[in-house]
C-alpha positions in Angstrom: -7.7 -4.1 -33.2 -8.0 -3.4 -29.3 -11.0 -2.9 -27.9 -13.3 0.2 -26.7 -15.6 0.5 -24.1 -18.2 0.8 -26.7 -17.4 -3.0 -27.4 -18.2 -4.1 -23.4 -20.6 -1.6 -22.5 -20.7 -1.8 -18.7 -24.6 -1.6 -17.9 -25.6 -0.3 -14.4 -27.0 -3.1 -13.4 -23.8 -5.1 -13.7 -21.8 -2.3 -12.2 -24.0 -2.6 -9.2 -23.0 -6.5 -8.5 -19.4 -5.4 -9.1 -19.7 -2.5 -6.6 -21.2 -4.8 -4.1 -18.5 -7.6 -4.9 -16.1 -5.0 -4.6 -17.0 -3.2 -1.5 -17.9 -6.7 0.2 -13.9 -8.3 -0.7 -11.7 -5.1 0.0 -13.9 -2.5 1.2 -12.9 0.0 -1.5 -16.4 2.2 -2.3 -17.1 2.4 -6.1 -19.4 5.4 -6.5 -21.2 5.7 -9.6 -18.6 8.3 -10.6 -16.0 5.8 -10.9 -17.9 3.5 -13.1 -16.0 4.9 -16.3 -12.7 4.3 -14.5 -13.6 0.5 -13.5 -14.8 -0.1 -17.0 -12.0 1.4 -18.8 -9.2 -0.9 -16.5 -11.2 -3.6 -17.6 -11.3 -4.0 -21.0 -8.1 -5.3 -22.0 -9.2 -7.8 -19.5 -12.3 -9.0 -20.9 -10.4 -9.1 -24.3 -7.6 -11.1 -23.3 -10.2 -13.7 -22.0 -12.1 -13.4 -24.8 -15.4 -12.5 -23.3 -17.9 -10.6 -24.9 -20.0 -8.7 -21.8 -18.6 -7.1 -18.4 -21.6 -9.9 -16.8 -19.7 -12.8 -18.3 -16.4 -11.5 -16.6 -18.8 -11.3 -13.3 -19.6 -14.8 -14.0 -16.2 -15.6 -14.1 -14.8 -13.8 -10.9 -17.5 -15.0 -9.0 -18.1 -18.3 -9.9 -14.4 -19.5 -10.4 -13.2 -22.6 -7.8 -10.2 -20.4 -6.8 -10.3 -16.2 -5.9 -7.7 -15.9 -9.2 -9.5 -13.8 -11.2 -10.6 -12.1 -8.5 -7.2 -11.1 -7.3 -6.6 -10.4 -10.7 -9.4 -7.9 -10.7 -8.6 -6.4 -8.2 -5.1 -5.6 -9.3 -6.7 -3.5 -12.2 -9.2 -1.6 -10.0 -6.2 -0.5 -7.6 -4.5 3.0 -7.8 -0.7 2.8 -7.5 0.1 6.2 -7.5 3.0 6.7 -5.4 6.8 8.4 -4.7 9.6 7.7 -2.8 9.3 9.9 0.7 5.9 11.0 0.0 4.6 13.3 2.7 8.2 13.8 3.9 7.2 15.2 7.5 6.2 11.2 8.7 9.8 10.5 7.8 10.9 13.2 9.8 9.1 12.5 12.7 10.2 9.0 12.4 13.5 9.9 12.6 13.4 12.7 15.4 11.2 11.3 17.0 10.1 7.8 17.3 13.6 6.4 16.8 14.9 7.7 19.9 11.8 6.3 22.1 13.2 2.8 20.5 16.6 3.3 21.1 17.0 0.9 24.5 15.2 -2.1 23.0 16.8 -1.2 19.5 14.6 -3.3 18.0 12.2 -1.2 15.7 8.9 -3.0 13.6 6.7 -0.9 10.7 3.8 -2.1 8.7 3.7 -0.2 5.0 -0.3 -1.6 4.9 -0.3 -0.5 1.1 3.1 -0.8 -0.1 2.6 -0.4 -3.6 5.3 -0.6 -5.9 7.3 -0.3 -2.9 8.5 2.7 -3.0 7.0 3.9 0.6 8.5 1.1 2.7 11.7 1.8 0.7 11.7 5.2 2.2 11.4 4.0 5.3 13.9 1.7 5.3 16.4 4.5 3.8 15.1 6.6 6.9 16.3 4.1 9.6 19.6 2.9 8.0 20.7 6.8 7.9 19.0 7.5 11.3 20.4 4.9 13.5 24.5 5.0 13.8 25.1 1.6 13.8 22.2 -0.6 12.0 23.8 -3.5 12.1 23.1 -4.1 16.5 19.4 -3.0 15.6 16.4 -5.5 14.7 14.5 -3.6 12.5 11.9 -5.2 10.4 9.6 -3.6 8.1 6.2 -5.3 6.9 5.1 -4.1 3.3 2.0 -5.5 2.3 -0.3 -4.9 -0.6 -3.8 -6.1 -1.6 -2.3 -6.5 -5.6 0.1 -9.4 -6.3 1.1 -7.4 -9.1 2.7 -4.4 -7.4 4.0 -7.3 -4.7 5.6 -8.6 -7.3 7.0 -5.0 -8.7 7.9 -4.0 -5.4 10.1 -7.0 -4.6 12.4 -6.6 -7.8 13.3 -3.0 -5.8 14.0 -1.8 -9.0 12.7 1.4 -10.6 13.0 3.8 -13.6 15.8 6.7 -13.4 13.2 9.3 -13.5 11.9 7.8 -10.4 14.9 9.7 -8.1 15.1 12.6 -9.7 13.7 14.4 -7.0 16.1 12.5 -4.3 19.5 13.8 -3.4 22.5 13.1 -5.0 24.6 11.4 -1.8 21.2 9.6 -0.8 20.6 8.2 -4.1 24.6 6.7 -3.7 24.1 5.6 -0.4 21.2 3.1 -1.3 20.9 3.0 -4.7 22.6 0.9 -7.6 22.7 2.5 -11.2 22.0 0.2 -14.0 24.8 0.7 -17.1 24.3 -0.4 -20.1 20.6 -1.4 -21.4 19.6 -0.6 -18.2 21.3 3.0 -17.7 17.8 4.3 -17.1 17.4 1.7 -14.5 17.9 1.9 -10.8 17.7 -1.2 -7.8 17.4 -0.3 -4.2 20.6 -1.7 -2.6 20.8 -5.2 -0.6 20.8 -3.4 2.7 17.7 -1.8 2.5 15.6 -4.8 0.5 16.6 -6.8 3.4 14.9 -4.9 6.0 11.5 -5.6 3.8 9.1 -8.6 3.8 6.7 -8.3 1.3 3.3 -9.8 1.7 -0.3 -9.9 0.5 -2.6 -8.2 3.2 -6.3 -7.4 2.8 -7.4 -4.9 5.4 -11.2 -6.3 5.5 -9.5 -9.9 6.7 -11.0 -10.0 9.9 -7.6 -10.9 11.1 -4.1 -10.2 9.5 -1.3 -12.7 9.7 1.3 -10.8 12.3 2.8 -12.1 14.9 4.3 -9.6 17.2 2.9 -6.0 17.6 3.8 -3.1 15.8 5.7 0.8 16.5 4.6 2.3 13.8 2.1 1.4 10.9 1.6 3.5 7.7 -2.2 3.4 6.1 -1.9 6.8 3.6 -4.4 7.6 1.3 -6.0 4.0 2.2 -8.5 5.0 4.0 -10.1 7.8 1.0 -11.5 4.8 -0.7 -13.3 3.9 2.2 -16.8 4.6 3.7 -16.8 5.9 7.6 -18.2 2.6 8.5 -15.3 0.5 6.9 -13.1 3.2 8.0 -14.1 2.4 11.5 -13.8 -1.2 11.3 -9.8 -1.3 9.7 -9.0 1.4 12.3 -9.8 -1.1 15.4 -8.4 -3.7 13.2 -5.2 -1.7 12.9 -5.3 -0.9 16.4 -5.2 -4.9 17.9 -1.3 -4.9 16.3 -0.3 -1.6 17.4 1.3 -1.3 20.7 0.2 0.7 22.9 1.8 4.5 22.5 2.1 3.1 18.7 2.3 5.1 16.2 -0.3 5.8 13.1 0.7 7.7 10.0 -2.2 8.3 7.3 -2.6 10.8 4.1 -2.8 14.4 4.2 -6.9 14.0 2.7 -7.8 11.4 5.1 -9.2 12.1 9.5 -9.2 10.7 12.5 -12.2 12.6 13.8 -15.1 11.0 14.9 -13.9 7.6 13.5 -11.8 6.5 16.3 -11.3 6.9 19.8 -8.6 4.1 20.0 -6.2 6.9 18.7 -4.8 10.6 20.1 -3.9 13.5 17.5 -0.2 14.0 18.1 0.3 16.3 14.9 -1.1 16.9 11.2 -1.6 13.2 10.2 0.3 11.5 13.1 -1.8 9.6 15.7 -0.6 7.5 18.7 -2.6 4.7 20.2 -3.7 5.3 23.7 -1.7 3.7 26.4 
């Protein structure tokens, strides 16, 4: 018989150590309005370990000799909701825009900071392969990192269900997709020459410092940034900042602002802001 919430009641007292364990590992803000929501994620979880209280599972994430379960936990809190070219105007702008500014170096370098299942990196990817004449004599790299192994994992496979293109066109759908036959005729996989522009890696944004070695055109942190409070807002802005070069790009969500967060930024247009020079 599965289990209800009535079966691990989530007391407020224990929601308050998760909301502080939360908040303190990834910054994400659990108001007391999203109690339901965390307890309802969790309770195949408790049942699957056999626990009997949401302060045993506490016990367990905290008091573990390895973050495991709390990476796991983590994985069940995050929202994944996502589309391929979501807020299509970034992709536009990338491609009218910052493309050009690149085109003497050719070299081009993006960091998807909450990839998802993948499919916003994918999007970019698709963007520069039909942007750029001749990919092949560019070096373009994108960075797609997530704070959930499982929607690492997902996204890697670069496979997705049918219904997941149906708003894409036709010609792009047979330019970088492959369609499963078969069982998998509702299947689709993002073709070899746009997985290979991806590296997929496991990111937190409150790491004090993120493992990236050369600095960065463009970086997209959408709808990241809702979850946060001003001050952690703050903090992962400057953070961002250090790996963005200067006249760098920033993309973020069409609910989140710039204003009176950071100054390390200009407002170029609606949701697109450049790092001072």
């Amino acid at each position: 018989m599965a289990m209800t919430e009535q079966e691990h009641p989530l007391n407020n007292d224990v929601f308050k150590r998760f909301r502080a364990l939360v908040y303190r590992e990834c910054g994400i803000n659990l108001t007391d309005h999203k109690r339901a929501m965390f307890s309802s994620r969790l309770q195949k979880r408790l049942s699957h370990l056999g626990l009997t209280s949401f302060q045993d599972y506490y016990d367990l994430v905290v008091g573990g000799h390895s973050d495991a379960e709390l990476t796991t936990m983590l994985d069940y809190i995050s929202t994944n909701q996502t589309e391929f070219f979501r807020e299509p105007h970034h992709f536009t702008f990338l491609r009218e825009r910052v493309l050009p500014e690149l085109a003497v170096d050719k070299t081009v370098r993006i960091w998807s900071t909450a990839c998802s299942s993948g499919e916003e990196p994918y999007s970019i990817a698709m963007t520069l392969s039909d942007a750029i004449a001749s990919p092949s004599t560019w070096n373009c790299r994108i960075l797609a990192s997530d704070i959930s192994t499982r929607m690492l994992a997902k996204a890697a496979t670069g496979q997705y269900s049918y219904e997941k293109i149906n708003s894409l066109s036709s010609d792009l759908v047979r330019r970088h997709f492959l369609l499963g036959k078969g069982n998998h005729r509702e299947l689709v996989k993002i073709k070899p020459h746009i997985a290979n522009m991806a590296v997929f890696r496991r990111i937190n944004l409150m790491d004090d410092r993120y493992p990236i070695k050369s600095l960065l055109d463009v970086i997209f942190c959408r709808n990241v940034m809702i979850y946060f409070d001003r001050e952690t807002q703050a903090k992962v802005l400057a953070r961002l900042s250090r790996y963005l070069k200067p006249g760098g790009y920033l993309f973020i969500g069409h609910s989140e602002t710039m204003q009176g967060i950071s100054d390390a930024f200009h407002y170029v247009a609606p949701t697109i802001y450049r790092k001072q020079e």
